[in-house]
C-alpha positions, -999 to 999 in steps of 0.1 A, spaced: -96 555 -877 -84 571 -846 -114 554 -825 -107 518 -838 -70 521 -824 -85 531 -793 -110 504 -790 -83 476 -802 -62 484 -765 -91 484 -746 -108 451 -762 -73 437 -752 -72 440 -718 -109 431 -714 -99 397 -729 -66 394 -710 -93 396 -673 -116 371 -687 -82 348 -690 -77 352 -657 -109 352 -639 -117 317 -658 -83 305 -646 -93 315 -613 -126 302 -616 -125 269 -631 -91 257 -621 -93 242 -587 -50 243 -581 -52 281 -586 -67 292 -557 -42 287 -531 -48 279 -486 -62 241 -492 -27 226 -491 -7 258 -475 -18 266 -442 13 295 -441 -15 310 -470 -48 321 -456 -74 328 -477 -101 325 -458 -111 290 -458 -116 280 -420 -95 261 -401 -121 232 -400 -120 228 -438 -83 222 -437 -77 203 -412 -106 179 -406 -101 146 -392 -62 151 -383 -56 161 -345 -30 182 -327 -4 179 -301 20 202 -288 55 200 -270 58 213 -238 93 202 -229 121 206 -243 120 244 -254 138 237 -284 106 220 -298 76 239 -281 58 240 -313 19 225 -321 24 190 -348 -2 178 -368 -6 143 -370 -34 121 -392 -51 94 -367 -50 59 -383 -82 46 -406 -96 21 -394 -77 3 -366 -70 15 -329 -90 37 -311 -99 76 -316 -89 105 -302 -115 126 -280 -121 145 -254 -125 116 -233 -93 107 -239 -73 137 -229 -33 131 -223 -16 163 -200 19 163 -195 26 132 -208 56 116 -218 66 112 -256 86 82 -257 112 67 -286 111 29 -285 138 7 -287 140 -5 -309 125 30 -329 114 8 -352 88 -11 -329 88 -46 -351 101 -70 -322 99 -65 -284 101 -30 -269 134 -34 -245 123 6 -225 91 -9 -217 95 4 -183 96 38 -201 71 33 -222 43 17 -198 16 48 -189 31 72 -219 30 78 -255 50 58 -277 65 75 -306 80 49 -334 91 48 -371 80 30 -401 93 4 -418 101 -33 -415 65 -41 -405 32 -27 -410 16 0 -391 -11 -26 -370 21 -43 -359 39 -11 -348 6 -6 -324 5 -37 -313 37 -41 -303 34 -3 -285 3 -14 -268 16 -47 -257 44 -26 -240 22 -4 -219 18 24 -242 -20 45 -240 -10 54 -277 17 54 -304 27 81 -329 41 64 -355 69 88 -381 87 81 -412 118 65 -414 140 94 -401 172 86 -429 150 82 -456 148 119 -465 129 121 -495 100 137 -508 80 114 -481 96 134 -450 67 167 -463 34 139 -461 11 126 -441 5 91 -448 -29 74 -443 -29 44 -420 -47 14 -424 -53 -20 -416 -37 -47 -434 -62 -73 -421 -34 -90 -399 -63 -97 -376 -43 -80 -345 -63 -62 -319 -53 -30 -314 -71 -5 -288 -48 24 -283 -49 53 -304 -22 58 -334 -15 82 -359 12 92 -381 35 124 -377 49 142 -405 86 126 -411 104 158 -410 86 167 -378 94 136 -364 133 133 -372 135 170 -359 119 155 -321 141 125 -321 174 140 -335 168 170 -309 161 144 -284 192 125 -288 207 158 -291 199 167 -257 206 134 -242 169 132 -232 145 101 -236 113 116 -238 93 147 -246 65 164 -222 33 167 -246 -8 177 -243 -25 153 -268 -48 162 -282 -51 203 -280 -81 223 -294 -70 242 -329 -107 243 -342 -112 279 -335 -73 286 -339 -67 312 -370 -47 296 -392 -18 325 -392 -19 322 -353 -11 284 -351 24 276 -334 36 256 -361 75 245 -362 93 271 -388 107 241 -407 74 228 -423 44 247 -443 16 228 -431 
């Protein structure tokens, strides 16, 4: 008797780790670092962040931080070595929303644009950018939307308006983006000093500069 309430405990437990290591094992959402790169668990940095590219801020201090940002589909060009922007100047059209004629062209013309969505598709933003001068356009969400849409990165793609487009554009996570503009306004400043793109292949994850108010 005494050996049967023994085993009863120990046959327990030895059910209770099967639970988990099937959880573990057969549930892809358990195992955490594929959506969290603040959680490393070991999965390189080339598995989490293929195909998106990096830029960092240089000037001003208050946003000297790496961004992620997810290169458009299948319109504009890429983003490669050969195309290598130092020092360059972030620019916020006007109008931010780049659906009409960019009024800073002057600004603009040589540098990076850097726009928001909405009132026009994402082929017209560039167009518009690249009509003004721009070498590339970062595009953002709408910065008073502030929803659940400020934490993703959105995939950009054609919308077959036929528009040739031959500057690179991506899209810039939306709470990333209202941080730059609302800091540049802040400072009274009308442009950013960026390197696009930067290297983070062979970056550890935990060592990446990211800005403290997102979990990449």
């Amino acid at each position: 008797m005494l050996v049967l309430e023994m085993f009863i405990p120990m046959l327990s437990i030895r059910l209770s780790f099967c639970k988990v290591f099937l959880l573990f094992t057969l549930v892809p959402g358990a195992l955490p670092g594929a959506n969290d790169l603040h959680f490393y668990d070991g999965s390189s940095t080339v598995d989490i962040i293929s195909g998106d590219v990096f830029f960092e801020i240089l000037d001003p201090p208050e946003l000297r931080y790496s961004y992620r940002i997810r290169p458009a589909k299948d319109f504009g060009a890429t983003f490669n070595d050969s195309l290598l922007f130092q020092k360059a100047r972030l620019v916020p059209t006007v109008p931010l929303h780049s659906c009409s004629d960019i009024l800073n062209q002057e600004d603009i013309m040589g540098h990076i644009a850097l726009a928001e969505r909405g009132e026009c598709s994402f082929v017209f933003k560039a167009a518009k950018a690249q009509q003004a001068g721009a070498r590339a356009v970062i595009i953002t969400e709408f910065i008073d939307k502030g929803d659940d849409s400020f934490d993703h990165l959105i995939e950009m793609v054609d919308d077959k308006m036929e528009l040739d487009v031959n500057i690179p554009a991506a899209f810039l996570l939306g709470r990333s983006g209202a941080t730059i503009l609302r800091t540049l306004r802040r400072l009274h400043r009308s442009y950013a000093v960026i390197n696009l793109p930067i290297n983070m292949t062979h970056v550890p994850i935990n060592k990446m500069n990211q800005p403290p108010w997102i979990a990449w």
